[in-house]
C-alpha positions in Angstrom: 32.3 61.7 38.0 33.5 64.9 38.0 34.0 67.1 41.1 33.2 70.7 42.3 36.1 72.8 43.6 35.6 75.9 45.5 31.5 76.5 45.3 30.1 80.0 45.8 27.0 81.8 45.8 27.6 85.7 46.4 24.2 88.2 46.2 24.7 91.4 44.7 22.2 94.2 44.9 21.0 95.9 41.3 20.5 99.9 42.8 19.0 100.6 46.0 15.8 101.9 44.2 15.3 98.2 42.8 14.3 95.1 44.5 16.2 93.2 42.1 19.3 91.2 43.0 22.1 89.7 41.3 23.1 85.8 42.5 26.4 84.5 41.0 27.2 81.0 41.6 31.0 80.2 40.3 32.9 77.3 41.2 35.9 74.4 39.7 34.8 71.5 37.7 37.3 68.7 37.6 37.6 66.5 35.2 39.1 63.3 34.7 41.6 61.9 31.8 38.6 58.9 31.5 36.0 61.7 31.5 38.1 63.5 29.1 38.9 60.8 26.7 34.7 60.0 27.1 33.4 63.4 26.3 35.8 63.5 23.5 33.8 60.3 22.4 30.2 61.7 22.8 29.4 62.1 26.5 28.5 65.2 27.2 28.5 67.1 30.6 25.7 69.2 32.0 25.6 71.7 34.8 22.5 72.0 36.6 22.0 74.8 39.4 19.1 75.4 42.0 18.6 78.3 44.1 17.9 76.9 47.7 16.4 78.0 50.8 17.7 77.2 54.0 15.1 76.5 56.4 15.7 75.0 59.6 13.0 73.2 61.1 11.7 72.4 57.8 12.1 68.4 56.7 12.5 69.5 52.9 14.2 72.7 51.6 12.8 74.7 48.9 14.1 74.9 45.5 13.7 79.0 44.9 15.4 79.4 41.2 16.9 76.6 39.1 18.9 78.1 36.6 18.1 77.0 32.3 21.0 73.8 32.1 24.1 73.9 30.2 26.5 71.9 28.7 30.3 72.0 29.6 32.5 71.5 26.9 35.6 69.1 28.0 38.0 68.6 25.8 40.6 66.0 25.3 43.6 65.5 27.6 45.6 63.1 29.3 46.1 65.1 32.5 42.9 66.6 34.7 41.1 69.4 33.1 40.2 72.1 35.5 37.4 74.7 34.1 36.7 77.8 36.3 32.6 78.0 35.8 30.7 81.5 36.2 26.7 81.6 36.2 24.5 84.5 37.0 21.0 85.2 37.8 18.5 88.4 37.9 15.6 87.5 40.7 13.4 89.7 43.0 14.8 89.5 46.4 11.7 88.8 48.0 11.8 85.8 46.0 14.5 84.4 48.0 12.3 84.6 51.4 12.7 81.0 51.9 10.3 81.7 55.4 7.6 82.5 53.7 6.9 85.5 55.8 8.3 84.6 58.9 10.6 86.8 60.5 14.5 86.3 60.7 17.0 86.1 57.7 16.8 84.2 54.9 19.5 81.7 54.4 20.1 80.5 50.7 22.6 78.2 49.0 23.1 76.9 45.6 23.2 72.7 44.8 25.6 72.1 41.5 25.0 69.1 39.7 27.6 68.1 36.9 25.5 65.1 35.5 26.8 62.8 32.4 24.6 62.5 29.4 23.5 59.1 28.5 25.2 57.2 31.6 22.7 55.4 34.0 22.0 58.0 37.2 21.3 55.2 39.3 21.7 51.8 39.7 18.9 49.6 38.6 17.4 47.2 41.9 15.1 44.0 41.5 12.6 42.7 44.4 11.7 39.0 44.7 8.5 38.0 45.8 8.2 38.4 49.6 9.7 35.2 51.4 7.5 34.4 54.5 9.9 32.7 57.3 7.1 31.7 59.8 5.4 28.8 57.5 7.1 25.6 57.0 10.1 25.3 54.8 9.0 23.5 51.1 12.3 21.4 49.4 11.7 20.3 46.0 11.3 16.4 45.6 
């Protein structure tokens, strides 16, 4: 799968009489020669981007913004391709209180996902039936 080089999330603020913020996620996608020579053959490669809060203390941290997805074109090549990736988003700071009104700072990050169109995201797993070892062991006859 590809990888991420250099991730980073930077805030920039609109005007001072706005409360809208500007959140710029760039970063490095690598790319193979196989993933090359695939997404010249119809795979294609999507970037997906969440907003996140940080909350410590909290089991589960919140997705904020998720950003529409979008394809990355990868084109063919025998060596790595390396493709210098730029995304920005317009939000209301106070939507990126990931305390919900608590007091402190609010701690954000963003998750990149580079996933591969039409490949399996998992592998598939089968359960037999439950074997019980405390009853007496059956052999066939």
């Amino acid at each position: 799968m590809p990888t991420v080089n250099s991730p980073s999330l930077v805030l920039i603020q609109q005007t001072v009489d706005t409360a809208d913020v500007t959140l710029e996620v760039s970063y490095v996608g690598v790319f193979s020669p196989l993933e090359r020579h695939l997404a010249t053959h119809g795979l294609v490669f999507e970037e997906h981007i969440s907003i996140i809060g940080e909350d410590m203390g909290v089991a589960a941290d919140l997705t904020l913004h998720t950003l529409p997805p979008e394809s990355i074109d990868v084109s063919a090549g025998t060596a790595p391709l390396r493709i210098q990736r730029r995304r920005t988003v317009v939000v209301r700071r106070e939507s990126l209180d990931e305390d919900r009104g608590l007091m402190g700072h609010d701690e954000i990050d963003a998750r990149i996902d580079i996933l591969a169109i039409g490949l399996p995201s998992a592998i598939v797993t089968a359960m037999t039936p439950e074997l019980s070892l405390s009853s007496d062991v059956t052999t066939d006859e």
